[in-house]
N, C-alpha and C positions, 0 to 999 in steps of 0.2 A: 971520521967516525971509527971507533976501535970495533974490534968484532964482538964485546960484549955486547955494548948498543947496537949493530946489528942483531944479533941474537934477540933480544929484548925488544926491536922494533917490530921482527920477523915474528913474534912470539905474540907482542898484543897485537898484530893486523891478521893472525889468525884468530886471536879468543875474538875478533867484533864479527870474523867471516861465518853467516850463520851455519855452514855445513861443518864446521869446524864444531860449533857449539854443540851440533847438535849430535856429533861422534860421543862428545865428553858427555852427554846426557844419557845417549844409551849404551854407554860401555859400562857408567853410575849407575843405572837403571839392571843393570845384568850384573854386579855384585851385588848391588844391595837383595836383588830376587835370591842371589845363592846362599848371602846369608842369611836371611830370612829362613831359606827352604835348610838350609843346614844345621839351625838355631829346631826349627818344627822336627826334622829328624833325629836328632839330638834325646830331644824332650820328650816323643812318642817312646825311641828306646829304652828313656829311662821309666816313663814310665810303667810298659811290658815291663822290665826288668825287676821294678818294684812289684809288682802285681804278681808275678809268677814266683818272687823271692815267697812271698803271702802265702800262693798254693802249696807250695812244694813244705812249709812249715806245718799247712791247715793239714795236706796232707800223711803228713810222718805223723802227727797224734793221733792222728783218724784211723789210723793202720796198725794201732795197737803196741807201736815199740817202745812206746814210756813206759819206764813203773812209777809207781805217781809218786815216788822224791824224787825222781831225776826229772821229769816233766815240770817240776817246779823250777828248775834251772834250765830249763833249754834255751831258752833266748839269753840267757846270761852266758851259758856254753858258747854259744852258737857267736853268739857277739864277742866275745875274745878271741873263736878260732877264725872268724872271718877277719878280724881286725889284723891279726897278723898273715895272712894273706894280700889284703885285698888293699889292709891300711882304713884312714880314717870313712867314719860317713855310714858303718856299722853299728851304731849303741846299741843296748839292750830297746833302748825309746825308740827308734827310727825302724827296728825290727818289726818289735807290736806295733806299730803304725804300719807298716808292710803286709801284718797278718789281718790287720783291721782294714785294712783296703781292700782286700780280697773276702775278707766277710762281708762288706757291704756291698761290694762290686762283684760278684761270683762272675760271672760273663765279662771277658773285656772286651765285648763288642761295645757294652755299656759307656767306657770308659774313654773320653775325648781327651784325644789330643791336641785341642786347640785351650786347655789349661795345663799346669803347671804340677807338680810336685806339689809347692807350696799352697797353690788350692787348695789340692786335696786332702791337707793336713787341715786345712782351716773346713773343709766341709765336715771333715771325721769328727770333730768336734759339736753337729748337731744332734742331739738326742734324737730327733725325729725324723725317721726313713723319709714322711711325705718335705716334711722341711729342708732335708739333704737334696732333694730331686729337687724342689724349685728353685735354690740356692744354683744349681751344678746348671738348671740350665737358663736360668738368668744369667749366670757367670758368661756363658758360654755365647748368648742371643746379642751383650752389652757387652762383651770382649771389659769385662770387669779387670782391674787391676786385681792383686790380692790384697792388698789395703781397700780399694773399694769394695768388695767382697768382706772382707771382716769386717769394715764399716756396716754396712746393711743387716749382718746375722748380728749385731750387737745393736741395732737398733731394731731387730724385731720385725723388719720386714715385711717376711711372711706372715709372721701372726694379726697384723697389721692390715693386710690385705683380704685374709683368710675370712678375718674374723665381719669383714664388710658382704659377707658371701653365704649361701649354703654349704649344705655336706656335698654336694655335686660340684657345687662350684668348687671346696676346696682339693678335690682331687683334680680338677684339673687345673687347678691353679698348679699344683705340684707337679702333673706331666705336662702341661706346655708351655708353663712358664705365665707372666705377667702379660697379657694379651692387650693391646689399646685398639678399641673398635668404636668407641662412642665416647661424647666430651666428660660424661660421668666417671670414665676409667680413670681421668686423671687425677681425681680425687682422691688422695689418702686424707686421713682423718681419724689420730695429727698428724701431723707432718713432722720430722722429728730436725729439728737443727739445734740441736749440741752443737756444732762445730764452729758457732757464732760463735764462740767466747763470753759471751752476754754473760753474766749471773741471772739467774733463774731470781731472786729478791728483789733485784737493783731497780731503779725504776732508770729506763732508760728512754729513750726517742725514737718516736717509729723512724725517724732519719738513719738512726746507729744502728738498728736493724739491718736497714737497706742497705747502708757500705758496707757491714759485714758482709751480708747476702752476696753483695758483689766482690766483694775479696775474696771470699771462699766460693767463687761460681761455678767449678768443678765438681764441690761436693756437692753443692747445693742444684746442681741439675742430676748429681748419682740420685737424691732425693727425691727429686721430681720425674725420673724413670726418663725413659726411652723415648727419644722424638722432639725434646727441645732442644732450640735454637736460640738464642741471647740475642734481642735485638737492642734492646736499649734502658738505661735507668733514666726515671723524671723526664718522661716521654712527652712533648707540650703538644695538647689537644685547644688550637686556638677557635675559641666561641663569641663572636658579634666581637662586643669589645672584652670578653676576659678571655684570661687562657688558664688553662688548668692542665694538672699533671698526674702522668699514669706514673707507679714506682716503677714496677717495672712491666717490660712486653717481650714476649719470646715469640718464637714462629714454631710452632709444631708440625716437623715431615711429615708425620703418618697421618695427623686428620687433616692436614691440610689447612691451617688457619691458623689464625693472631689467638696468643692467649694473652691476656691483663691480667697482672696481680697486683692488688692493691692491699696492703698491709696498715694493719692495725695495733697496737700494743695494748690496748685493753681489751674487753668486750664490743663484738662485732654492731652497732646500730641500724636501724630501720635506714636512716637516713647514707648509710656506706653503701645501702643495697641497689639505692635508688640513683646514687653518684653512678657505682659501675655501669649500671643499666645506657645512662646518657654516655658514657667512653666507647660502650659496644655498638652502639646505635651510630655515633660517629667515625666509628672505625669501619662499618657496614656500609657506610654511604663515601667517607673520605678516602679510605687507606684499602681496604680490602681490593682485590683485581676479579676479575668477572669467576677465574676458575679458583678463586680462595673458599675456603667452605666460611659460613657465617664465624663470626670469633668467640671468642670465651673467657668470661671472666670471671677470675676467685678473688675475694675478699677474705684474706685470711687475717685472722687473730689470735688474740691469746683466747678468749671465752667465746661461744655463742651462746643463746639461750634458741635452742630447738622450737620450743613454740614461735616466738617473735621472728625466727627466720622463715617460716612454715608459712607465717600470713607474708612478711615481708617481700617473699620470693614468689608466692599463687600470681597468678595471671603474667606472667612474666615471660615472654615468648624468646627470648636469647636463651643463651648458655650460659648461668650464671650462677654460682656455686656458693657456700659460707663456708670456711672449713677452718682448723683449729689448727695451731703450732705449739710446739712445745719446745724448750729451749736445754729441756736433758733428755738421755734415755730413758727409753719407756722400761719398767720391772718387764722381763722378758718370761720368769715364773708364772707372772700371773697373766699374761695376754695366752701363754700354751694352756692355762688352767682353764681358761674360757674356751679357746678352741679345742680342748679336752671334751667340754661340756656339750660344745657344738654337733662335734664329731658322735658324741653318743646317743643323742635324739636320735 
């Protein structure tokens, strides 16, 4: 045996020896903390850095040393003398975005650092203070990407949320964020999935629905908020001799229970209300475990008719919901024009 294959024999009858393994796991385990903690360090600096670049701007105008033609050039100033110092990452735009940070954010106690720069470029961008707060601490509750964070303010979200609520409700929608405490939280209505691909015209198959939904499972649980788990598509619920099928079923952490979603591509019928009803009922007596809370189930589609689900749903002792999908974005103008109107009662 050459001393290579020694080497190499002496090599894998350490990777099978578990003390061995378990050295390579927390030596892995202690970089990857450093750089994590180095990446967090990193990020809070920059972002103090940016923040104070803001004050120290709000405050030279504030102190009276412009004359107001030169004060129309300062960030244009400021951005040339910095850029040859400091080099790129100065523009006149990254500037006022620096200055707008600190107008929004006056306090950086306010200001977490378990986001990004890139965030908060994408927060600066909400017209509305209450809308900026629920955004910043959704981001923050859901460890949101910034794509999934501009996903959400582009579908309106908030106004979406708001608008299912009081004037009390929406302020605290804004300082604590998207709360889930009861099976009704789960409910947005619509629900907005653009990111199916579908054509809004096309006449499609509740089937092409579902594999989209399943392709895009990541966005489509950013959609469905905080707390779902993906358990399975075309879930068989087997009865005497039929079987029948849930589209899909998730597991929800926070309430603790099975939700069923069963999708429709037309208008919602009496008769979808009364299918979910018997999948909860079996899920209550088959699937559920003694500490699961009862289960829940939406029936969503493109149409309800509010009356016809009003008698549909009465006497109905589960958790069981109608709710409406849409397959573009909602006008985000007019859902703030509504919770304009909300807000001034």
């Amino acid at each position: 045996m050459s001393n290579n294959d020694k080497i190499e024999l002496l090599h894998s009858l350490a990777q099978t020896d578990s003390g061995y393994a378990q050295l390579v796991s927390q030596i892995s385990d202690l970089w990857n903390d450093a750089r994590t903690q180095a990446i967090s360090a990193v990020n809070t600096s920059l972002l103090a850095a940016s923040w104070h670049t803001g004050e120290y701007i709000v405050e030279f105008e504030q102190k009276g040393k412009l004359k107001a033609e030169y004060g129309k050039q300062l960030l244009t100033n400021l951005s040339k003398d910095l850029t040859v110092r400091l080099g790129k990452g100065y523009s006149r735009s990254n500037l006022f975005n620096m200055r707008l940070f600190y107008t929004h954010f006056p306090k950086i106690q306010t200001v977490s650092g378990k986001l990004s720069w890139s965030h908060y470029l994408e927060l600066l961008k909400c017209d509305d203070e209450l809308e900026m707060q629920f955004y910043m601490t959704q981001a923050v509750q859901e460890n949101w990407s910034v794509r999934g964070l501009k996903r959400q303010i582009s579908s309106g979200l908030f106004q979406r949320l708001a608008l299912s609520t009081d004037k009390e409700g929406v302020l605290a929608l804004a300082q604590q964020g998207y709360q889930v405490a009861k099976p009704s939280d789960l409910i947005h209505d619509p629900f907005v999935l653009e990111f199916t691909g579908l054509p809004v015209q096309k006449r499609y198959k509740e089937s092409e629905l579902e594999a989209a939904l399943k392709k895009h499972m990541e966005t489509f649980l950013l959609e469905l908020g905080r707390g779902f788990a993906f358990i399975g598509r075309q879930y068989v619920i087997p009865i005497g001799s039929r079987r029948f099928k849930v589209d899909l079923v998730f597991y929800h952490t926070i309430l603790k229970c099975y939700v069923l979603i069963d999708l429709k591509r037309a208008e919602i019928k009496h008769q979808d209300i009364g299918q979910m009803n018997m999948y909860l009922n079996y899920f209550k007596t088959e699937i559920c475990q003694p500490d699961d809370n009862p289960p829940i189930g939406i029936v969503l589609g493109a149409k309800k008719d509010e009356l016809l689900m009003e008698y549909a749903l009465a006497g109905i002792d589960n958790n069981l919901f109608a709710a409406r999908y849409q397959l573009y974005l909602p006008n985000k103008a007019e859902l703030q024009e509504q919770l304009n109107q909300l807000m001034a009662k």
